[in-house]
N, C-alpha and C positions, 0 to 999 in steps of 0.2 A: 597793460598787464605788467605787473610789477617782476623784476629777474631777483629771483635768487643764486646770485653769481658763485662757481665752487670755492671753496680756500684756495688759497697758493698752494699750502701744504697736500691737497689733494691733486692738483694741476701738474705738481710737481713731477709726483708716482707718474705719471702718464708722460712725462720727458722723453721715455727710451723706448715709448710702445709704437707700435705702426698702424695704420691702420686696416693692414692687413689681422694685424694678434688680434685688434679688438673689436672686429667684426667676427670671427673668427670665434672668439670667446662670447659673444654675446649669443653666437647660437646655442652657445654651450648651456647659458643660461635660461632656451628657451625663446631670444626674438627670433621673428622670420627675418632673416639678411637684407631682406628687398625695401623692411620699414627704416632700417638702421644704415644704411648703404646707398649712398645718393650716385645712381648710374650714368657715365655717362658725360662726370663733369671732372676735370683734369688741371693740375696747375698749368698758367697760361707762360709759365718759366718754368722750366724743371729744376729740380732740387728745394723748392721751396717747404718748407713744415710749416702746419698751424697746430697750436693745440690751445684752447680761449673757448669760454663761455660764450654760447652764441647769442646775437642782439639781432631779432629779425623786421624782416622788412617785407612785403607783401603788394605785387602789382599787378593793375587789373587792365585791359586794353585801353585802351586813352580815347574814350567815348567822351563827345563833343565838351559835353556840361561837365562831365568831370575831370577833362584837360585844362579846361577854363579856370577850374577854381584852383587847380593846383597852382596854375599860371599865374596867376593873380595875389595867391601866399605866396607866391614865391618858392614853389615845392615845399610849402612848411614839413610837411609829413615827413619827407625825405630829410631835410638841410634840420628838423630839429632833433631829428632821431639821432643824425652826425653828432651834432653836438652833447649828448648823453653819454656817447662812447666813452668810456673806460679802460685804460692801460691795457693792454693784452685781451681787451675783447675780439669776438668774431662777426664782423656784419654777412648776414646769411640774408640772400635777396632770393624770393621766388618770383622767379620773371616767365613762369609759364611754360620755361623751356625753349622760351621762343629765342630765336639765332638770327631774324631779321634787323638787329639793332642790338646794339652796344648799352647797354641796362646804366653802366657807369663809365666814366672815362679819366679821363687826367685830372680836370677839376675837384670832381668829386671825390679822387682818391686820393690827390694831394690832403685834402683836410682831413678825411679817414687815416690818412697814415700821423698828420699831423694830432691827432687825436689820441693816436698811441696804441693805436688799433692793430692785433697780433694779423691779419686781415681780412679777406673779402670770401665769399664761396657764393657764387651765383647762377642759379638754375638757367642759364641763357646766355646770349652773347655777351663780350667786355670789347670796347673799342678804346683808339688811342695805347696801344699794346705798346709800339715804340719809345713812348715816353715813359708806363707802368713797371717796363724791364727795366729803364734807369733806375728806378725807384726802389726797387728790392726789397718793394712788400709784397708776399706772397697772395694771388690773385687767382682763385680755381675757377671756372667756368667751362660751357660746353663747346667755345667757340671763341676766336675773335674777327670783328665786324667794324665795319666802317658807318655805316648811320646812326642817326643816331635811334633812339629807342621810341617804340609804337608805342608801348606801355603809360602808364600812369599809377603812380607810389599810391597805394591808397590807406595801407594801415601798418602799423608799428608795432612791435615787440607783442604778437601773436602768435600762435601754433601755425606752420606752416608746413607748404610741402618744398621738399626740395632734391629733385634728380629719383622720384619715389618714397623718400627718407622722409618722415616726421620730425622736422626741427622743433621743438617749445626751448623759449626763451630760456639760457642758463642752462640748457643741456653742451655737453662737453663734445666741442669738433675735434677733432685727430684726421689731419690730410696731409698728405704728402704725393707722392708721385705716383703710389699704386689707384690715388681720390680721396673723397670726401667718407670719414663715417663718421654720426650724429651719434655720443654715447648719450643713454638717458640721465638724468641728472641725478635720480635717484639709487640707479644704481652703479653707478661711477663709482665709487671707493671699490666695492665687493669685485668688481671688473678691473680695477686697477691692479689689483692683488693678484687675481688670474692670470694678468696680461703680464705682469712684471717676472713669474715663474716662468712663463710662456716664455716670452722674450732669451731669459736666461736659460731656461734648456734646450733653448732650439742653437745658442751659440755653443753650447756646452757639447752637442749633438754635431751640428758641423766641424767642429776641430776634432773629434773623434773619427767620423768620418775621411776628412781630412788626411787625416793619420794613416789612412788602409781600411779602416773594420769596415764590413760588410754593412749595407744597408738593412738587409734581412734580420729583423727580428728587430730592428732597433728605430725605427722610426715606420709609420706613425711610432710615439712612443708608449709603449703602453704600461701600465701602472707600475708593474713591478721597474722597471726602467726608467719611470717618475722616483721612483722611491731611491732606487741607486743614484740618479742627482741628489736628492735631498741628503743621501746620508755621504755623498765625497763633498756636500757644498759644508755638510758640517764638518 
C-alpha cells in the first residue's frame, strides 16, 4: 500500500500538541477515543516525543511454514520495510499485544534509527531495553522482555491495529509520555488548528489560574472565555 506521507509544513503545526490535545480534539470531531488511542502502550524511556507519518508493520504467530519462509528471506518482510524508512517516519508494529517476547531489539533498532526514523510504537513487548535507552530514539511499547519474539512479520505498510487504535499508513502519530494517538491523515490539518488553540488557551488558562482566579467559571472553558482568549491574543 503506497503512504501518502503528511508535509512538513503540516507535521510542523503538530510540534507543540500532545497527545493528550489531540485525542481530546478528535472526539471533538466525532472519533470514538478507543479507535484513535492506542491503550496500554507507553514510552520504554520517559520524556521521549514522536510526531512522524506512520509506516506499518503487521505480525502474525510464527506458525511452522510461515517462520520458515521468513527465515529463509531473511525476514525480507521486516529488513525490506526498514529500509523504505524515511527521515522522521514512525514504524508502528502490531504484535498482537503480545508481551512474551521482544517484537524488536538492538539490531533492529540500530538500523531504524540509522534510517532516520523519528521511531518505533509497538503493540507488545521491546527487548534489549539497555542498550535502546543509550540510543535515544524514542521507543513506545506495552512492555519490556527478554526473549526473543513468538511472532512472525508478515505484511507491510497496511491498515492495522495497534493498542485498539487504527493505524493506515501516513496517518499522523503524536506520543509522548501520556501514549500513543494515531491522528487520521485526512483530517490532520483541520485537527492541527484545533489542537494548536487548544494547546495555547489551556497555557493562557493556567497562568491565570496561576495568578489567584478562581477555577469557577473559567475552565472547562467555555465559549465566551474562548472568545476572551482570542480577542487579548489579538
Amino acid at each position: 500500500m503506497p503512504i501518502e506521507r503528511p508535509s512538513a509544513e503540516l507535521l510542523k503545526l503538530f510540534e507543540g500538541v500532545s497527545s493528550a490535545s489531540a485525542s481530546g480534539d478528535l472526539r471533538s470531531l466525532g472519533f470514538n477515543v478507543a479507535t484513535v488511542y492506542a491503550q496500554g502502550i507507553h514510552p520504554v524511556v520517559p520524556g521521549g516525543r514522536i510526531v512522524g507519518p506512520a509506516v506499518t508493520l503487521r505480525y502474525v504467530p510464527a506458525r511452522a511454514d510461515l517462520a520458515a519462509r521468513e527465515r529463509e528471506s531473511g525476514s525480507r518482510t521486516r529488513n525490506e520495510l526498514i529500509e523504505t524508512l524515511q527521515p522522521g517516519d514512525v514504524l508502528v508494529i502490531d504484535a498482537l499485544g503480545r508481551e512474551d517476547g521482544g517484537h524488536i531489539g538492538d539490531v533492529i533498532a540500530t538500523r531504524v534509527q540509522a534510517r532516520g526514523a523519528a521511531g518505533v510504537v509497538i503493540d507488545g513487548g521491546v527487548r534489549d531495553v539497555p542498550y535502546i535507552k543509550q540510543m535515544r530514539m524514542p521507543v513506545f511499547a506495552r512492555s519490556a522482555t527478554g526473549p526473543p519474539s513468538p511472532l512472525t512479520p508478515i505484511e507491510a505498510n497496511v491498515p492495522i491495529n495497534c493498542g485498539g487504535a487504527a493505524v493506515v499508513p501516513g496517518d499522523i502519530v503524536v506520543a509522548d509520555d501520556d501514549g500513543v494517538c494515531i491522528v487520521p491523515r485526512e483530517r490532520a490539518e483541520e485537527l492541527a488548528r484545533i489542537c494548536v488553540e487548544h494547546e495555547e488557551i489551556e497555557v493562557w488558562l493556567r497562568e491565570r489560574l496561576a495568578r489567584g482566579e478562581s477555577i469557577v467559571g473559567l475552565y472547562p472553558p467555555s465559549e465566551a472565555v474562548r472568545e476572551q482568549f482570542r480577542q487579548t491574543k489579538r
